[in-house]
C-alpha positions in Angstrom: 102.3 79.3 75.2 105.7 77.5 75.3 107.5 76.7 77.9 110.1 78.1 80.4 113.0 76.5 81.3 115.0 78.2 84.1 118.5 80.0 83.5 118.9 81.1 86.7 117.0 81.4 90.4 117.4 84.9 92.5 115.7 84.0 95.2 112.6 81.4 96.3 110.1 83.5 94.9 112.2 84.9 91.7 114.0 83.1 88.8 115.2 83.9 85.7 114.2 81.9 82.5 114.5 81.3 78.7 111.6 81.3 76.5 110.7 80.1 73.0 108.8 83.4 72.2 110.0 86.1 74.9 113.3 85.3 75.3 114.2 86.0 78.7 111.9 86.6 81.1 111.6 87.6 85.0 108.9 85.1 86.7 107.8 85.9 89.9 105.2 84.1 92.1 105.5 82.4 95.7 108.3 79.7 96.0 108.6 79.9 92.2 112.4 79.2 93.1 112.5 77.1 95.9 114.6 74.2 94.7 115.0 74.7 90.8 117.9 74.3 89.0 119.5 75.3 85.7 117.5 74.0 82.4 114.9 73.3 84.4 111.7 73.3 82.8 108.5 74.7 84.3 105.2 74.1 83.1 102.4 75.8 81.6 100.2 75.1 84.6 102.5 76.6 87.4 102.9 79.9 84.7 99.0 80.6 85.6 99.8 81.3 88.9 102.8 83.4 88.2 103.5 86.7 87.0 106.0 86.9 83.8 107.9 90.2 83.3 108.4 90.3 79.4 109.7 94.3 79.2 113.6 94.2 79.1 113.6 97.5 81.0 111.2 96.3 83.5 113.3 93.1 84.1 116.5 95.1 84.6 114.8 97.7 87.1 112.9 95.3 89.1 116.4 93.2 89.2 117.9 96.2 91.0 115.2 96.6 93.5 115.6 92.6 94.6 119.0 93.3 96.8 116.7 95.8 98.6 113.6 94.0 98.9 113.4 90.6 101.6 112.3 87.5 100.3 108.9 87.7 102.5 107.9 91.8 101.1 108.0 89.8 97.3 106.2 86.9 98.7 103.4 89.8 100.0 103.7 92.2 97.0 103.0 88.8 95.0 100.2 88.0 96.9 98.7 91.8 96.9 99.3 91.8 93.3 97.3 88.4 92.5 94.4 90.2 94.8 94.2 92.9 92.7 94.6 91.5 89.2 92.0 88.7 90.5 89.2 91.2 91.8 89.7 93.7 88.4 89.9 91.2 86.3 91.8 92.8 83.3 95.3 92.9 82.6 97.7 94.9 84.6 100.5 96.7 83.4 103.7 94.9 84.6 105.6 97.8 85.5 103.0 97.8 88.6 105.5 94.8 90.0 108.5 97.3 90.8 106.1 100.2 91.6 104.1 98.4 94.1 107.0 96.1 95.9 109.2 100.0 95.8 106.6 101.9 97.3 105.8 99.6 100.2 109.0 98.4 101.1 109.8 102.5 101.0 106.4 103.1 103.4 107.4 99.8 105.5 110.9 101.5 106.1 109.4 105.1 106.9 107.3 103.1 109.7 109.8 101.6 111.6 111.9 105.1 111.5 108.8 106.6 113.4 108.2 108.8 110.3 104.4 109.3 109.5 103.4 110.2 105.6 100.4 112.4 105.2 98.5 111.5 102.1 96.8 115.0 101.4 94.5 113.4 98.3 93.0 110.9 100.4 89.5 112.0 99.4 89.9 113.1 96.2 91.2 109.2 95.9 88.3 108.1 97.4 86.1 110.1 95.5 87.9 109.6 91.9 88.7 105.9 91.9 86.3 104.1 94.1 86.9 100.8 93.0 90.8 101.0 93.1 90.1 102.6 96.3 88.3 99.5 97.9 90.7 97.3 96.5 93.4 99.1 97.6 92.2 98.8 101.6 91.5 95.0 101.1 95.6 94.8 99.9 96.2 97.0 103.2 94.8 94.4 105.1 96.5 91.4 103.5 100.3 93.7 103.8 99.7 94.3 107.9 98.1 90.6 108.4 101.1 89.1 106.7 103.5 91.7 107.8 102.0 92.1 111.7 102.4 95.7 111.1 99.5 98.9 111.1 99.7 101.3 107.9 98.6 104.7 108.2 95.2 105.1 106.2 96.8 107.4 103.4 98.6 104.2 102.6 94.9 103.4 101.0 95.2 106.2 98.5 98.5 105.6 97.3 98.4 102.4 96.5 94.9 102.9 94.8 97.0 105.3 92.4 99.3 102.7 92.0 96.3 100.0 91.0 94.7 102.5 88.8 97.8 103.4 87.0 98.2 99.5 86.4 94.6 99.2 85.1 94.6 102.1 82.4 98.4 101.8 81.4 99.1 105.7 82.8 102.5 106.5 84.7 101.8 107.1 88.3 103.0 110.7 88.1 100.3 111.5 85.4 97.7 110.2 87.9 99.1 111.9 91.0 99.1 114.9 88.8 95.6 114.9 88.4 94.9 113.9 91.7 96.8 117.0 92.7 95.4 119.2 90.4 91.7 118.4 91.5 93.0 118.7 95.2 94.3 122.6 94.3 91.5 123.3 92.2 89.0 122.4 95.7 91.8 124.7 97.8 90.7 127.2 95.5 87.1 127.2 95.4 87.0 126.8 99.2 89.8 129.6 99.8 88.1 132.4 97.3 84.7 131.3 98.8 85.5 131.5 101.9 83.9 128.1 102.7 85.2 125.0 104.0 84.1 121.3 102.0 82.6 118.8 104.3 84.4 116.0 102.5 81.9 113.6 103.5 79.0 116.0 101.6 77.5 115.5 98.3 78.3 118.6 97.2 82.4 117.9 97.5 81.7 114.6 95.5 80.1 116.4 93.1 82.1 118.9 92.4 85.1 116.4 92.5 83.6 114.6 89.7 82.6 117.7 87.8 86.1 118.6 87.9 87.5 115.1 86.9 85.3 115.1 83.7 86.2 118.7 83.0 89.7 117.7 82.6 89.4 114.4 80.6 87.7 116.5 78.1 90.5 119.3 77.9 93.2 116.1 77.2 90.6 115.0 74.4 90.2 118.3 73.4 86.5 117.7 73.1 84.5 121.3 72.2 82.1 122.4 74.8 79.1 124.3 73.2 78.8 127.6 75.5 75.2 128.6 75.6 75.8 132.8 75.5 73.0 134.2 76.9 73.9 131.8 80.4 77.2 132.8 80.5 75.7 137.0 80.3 73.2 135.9 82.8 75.9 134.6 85.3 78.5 136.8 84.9 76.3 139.6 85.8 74.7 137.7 88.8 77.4 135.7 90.4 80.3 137.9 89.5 81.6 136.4 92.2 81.5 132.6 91.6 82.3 133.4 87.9 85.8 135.0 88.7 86.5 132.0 91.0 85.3 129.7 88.1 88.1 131.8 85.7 90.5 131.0 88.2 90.2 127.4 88.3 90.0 127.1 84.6 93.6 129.3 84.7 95.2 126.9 86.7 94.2 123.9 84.9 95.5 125.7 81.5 98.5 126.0 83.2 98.9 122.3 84.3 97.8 120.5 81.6 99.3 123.1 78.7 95.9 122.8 77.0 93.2 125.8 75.9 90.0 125.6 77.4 86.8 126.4 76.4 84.8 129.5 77.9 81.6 127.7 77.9 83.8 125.2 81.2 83.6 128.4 83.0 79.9 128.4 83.2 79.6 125.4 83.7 81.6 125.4 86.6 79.9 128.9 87.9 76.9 126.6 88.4 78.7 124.2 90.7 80.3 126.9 92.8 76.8 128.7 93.3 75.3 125.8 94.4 77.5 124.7 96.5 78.4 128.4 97.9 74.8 128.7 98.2 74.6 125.5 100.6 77.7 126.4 102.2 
């Protein structure tokens, strides 16, 4: 791996150092600093524990979030982030260092100016990334324990974005996007319905995943087969759920610029007759 030897130390959990192969690198992990000096070198063994920032653009932003970020928020983000990449098991995208330590010092800050963030895609979290969404609670837990401070819930569902956005190498924005989307797309169904989605109920989940798949095939642009004589049979006997089916698929067009098939209509008919049926 080579070693690093330090060029120069930020703060106690936050240096700066040369590398054979990388160049310069960002290394970040708790007390990484404390003490070091110039041409220090730090071994291989202490680099396990750490997390290296090789991406010159990542090193520069997360260099400009350190005068607004106190020593113990990076020794917590640190820890949180160790949690995560520890209990997933894969490698994370690095760019999750700045996201995470900006979006909780933001929500630490919007705490202690009495301001409470509603997270409107709670469920639709929940429902899409389960996994992230456990994890995300468990890093919750370890911010107010170290912190001695409560988060609001929809903390959870942000900062599972954040973790899944790490895991598959997608910008947050694209996953809030289709977090956002699917959300709309539910305020649809349920406002042209005239129902109202226990989110609790198997129904919601499955529509929520129906949905999800949907659009992961429009981004591949995978064909859907549309079986005719169904899509005659439905439009004539759920006119109803079928127009509300259109709308959806509309919207979706619109959002993700992409054509889709008729035969997702149909499809989709089905889910909103069974569920408008239940309802």
């Amino acid at each position: 791996m080579g070693s690093f030897k330090v060029k120069k130390v930020l703060n106690n959990n936050v240096l700066i150092a040369g590398h054979d192969t990388f160049q310069e690198v960002v290394l970040i992990g708790k007390g990484i600093g404390f003490g070091k000096k110039r041409g220090e070198l730090i071994s291989n063994e202490t680099v396990e524990k750490i997390f290296v920032l090789k991406n010159e653009q990542e090193q520069e932003q997360y260099k400009k979030l350190l005068p607004y970020t106190n020593e113990k928020m990076i020794e917590v983000v640190s820890d949180c982030i160790a949690h995560i990449s520890k209990k997933v098991g894969l490698p994370l995208n690095e760019h999750i260092h700045i996201a995470l330590t900006d979006h909780i010092t933001f929500a630490i800050k919007r705490i202690e100016q009495g301001m409470d963030i509603k997270n409107p895609f709670l469920s639709e979290t929940e429902v899409l990334y389960p996994k992230e969404y456990n994890i995300a609670s468990e890093v919750v837990s370890i911010i107010e324990d170290k912190l001695k401070i409560k988060l609001p819930k929809g903390e959870i569902g942000f900062i599972a974005l954040h973790i899944h956005s790490a895991i598959t190498h997608k910008s947050i924005s694209e996953v809030n996007r289709h977090s956002q989307l699917i959300a709309q797309l539910i305020e649809v169904a349920e406002d042209s319905l005239n129902i109202q989605l226990d989110k609790e109920s198997f129904n919601y989940l499955r529509l929520v995943r129906h949905l999800q798949a949907t659009i992961e095939r429009v981004l591949k642009e995978e064909k859907t087969e549309e079986p005719e004589e169904l899509a005659l049979l439905l439009k004539k006997k759920y006119p109803l759920c079928y127009n509300v089916a259109w709308k959806m698929i509309k919207m979706m067009q619109q959002v993700l610029k992409k054509q889709i098939d008729e035969a997702e209509a149909v499809y989709l008919t089905m889910h909103l007759y069974r569920i408008a049926k239940k309802e």
